[in-house]
C-alpha positions in Angstrom: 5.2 280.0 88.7 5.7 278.1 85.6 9.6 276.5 85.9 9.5 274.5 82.4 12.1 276.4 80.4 14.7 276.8 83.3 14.4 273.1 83.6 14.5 272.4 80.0 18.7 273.2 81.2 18.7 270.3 83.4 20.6 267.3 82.2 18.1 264.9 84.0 15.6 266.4 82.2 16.7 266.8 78.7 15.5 264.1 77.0 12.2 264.3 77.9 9.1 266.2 75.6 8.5 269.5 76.1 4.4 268.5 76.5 5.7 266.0 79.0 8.2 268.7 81.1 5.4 271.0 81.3 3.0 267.9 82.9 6.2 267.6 85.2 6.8 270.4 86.0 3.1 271.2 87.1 4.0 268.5 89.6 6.6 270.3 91.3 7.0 272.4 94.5 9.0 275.2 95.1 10.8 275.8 98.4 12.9 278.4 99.3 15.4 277.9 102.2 17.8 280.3 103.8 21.5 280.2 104.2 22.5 277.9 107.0 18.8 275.7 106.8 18.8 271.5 105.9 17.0 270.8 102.9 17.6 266.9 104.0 18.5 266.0 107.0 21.0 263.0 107.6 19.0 260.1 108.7 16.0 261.1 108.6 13.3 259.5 106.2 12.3 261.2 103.4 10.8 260.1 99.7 11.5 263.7 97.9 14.4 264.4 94.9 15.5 268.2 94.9 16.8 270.6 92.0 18.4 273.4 92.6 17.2 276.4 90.9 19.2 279.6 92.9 21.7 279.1 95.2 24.5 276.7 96.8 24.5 273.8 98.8 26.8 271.6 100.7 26.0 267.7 101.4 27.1 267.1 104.4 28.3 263.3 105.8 28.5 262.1 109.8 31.4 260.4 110.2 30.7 257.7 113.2 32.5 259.9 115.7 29.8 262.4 115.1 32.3 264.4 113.2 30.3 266.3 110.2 32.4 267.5 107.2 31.5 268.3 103.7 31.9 265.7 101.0 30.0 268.0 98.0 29.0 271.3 97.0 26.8 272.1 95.0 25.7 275.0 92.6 22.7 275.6 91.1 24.7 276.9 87.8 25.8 273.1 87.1 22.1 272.2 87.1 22.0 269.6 90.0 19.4 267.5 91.4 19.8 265.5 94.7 18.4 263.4 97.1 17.5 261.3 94.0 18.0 258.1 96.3 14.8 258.5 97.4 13.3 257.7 94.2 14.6 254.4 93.8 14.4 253.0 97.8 12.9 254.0 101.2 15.9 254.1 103.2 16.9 257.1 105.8 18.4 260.0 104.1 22.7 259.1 103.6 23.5 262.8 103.9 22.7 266.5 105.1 22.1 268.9 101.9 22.7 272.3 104.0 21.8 275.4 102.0 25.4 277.6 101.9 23.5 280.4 101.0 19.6 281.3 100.1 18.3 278.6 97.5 15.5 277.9 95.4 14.4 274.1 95.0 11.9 272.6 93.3 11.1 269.1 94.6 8.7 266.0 93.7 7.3 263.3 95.8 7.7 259.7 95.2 4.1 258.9 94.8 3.9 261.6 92.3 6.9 260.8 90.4 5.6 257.1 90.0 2.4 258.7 88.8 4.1 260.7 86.2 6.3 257.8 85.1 3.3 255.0 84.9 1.3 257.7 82.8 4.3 259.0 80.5 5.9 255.8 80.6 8.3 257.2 77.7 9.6 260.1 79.4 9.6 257.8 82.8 11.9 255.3 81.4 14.7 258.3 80.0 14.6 260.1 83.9 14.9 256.6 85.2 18.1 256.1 82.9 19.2 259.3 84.3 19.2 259.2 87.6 20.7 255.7 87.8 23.8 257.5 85.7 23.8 259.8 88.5 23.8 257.3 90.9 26.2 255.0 89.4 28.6 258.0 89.0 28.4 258.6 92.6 29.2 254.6 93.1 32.4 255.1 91.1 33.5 258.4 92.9 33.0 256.6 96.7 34.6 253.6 95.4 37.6 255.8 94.4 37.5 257.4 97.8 37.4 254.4 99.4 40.2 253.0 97.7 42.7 256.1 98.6 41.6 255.7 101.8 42.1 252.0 102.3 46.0 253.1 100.3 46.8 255.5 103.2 45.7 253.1 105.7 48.0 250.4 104.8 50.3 253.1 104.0 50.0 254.2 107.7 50.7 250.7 109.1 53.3 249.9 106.8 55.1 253.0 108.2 54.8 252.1 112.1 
């Protein structure tokens, strides 16, 4: 099935051309996955990047009690991609991306990302751009986190 004007709505995608989104989107697999199902698994390898089509997801972190609780969720009405990590290293997965209910993702490989981006070098550069906004975004919102937690911490000790 041919997914190039329902991406044309992504962000990530919208300042690529429309002969260049149809290229990309020929690259791109669809996979459905039922309520309750990981899409990523925490910890695991993996070198794909994800955008949600249909459905809701919740990422998922491991605290290191084993403790699991949701940090995210997701709907595919905002237009989001994730697991976009994967494009720039080859680290373990940081999270779980659990479907909430039946979803619809379309994901793309490293290898034929970097294929598309050495041969539409143009287009490659602006999703580039993109997902290091994303990523940089998420930077800000943990380093937030991390500072109200560090707050109540010393908040904590200060009151014992």
């Amino acid at each position: 099935m041919d997914y190039t004007e329902r991406l044309r709505a992504f962000p990530l995608l919208s300042g690529i051309s429309d002969e260049d989104l149809r290229i990309l989107a020929g690259l791109l697999k669809e996979r459905r996955t039922s309520a309750g199902e990981n899409i990523i698994t925490e910890g695991e390898s993996g070198d794909e990047v994800y955008v949600l089509l249909e459905g809701i997801v919740d990422i998922i972190k491991t605290t290191i009690f084993g403790d699991r609780f949701v940090v995210a969720t997701l709907d595919a009405n905002a237009h989001c991609v994730f697991g976009e990590m994967a494009m720039i290293d080859s680290d373990k997965r940081s999270a779980t991306v659990q479907a909430k209910t039946d979803c619809l993702t379309l994901s793309i490989t490293r290898a034929d990302f970097d294929r598309f981006c050495d041969e539409h070098p143009k287009s490659g550069v602006v999703l580039l751009k993109m997902i290091s906004t994303n990523l940089v975004r998420n930077i800000r919102t943990e380093n937030n986190n991390l500072r109200l937690v560090y707050q109540a911490l010393i908040e904590e000790i200060e009151t014992e």
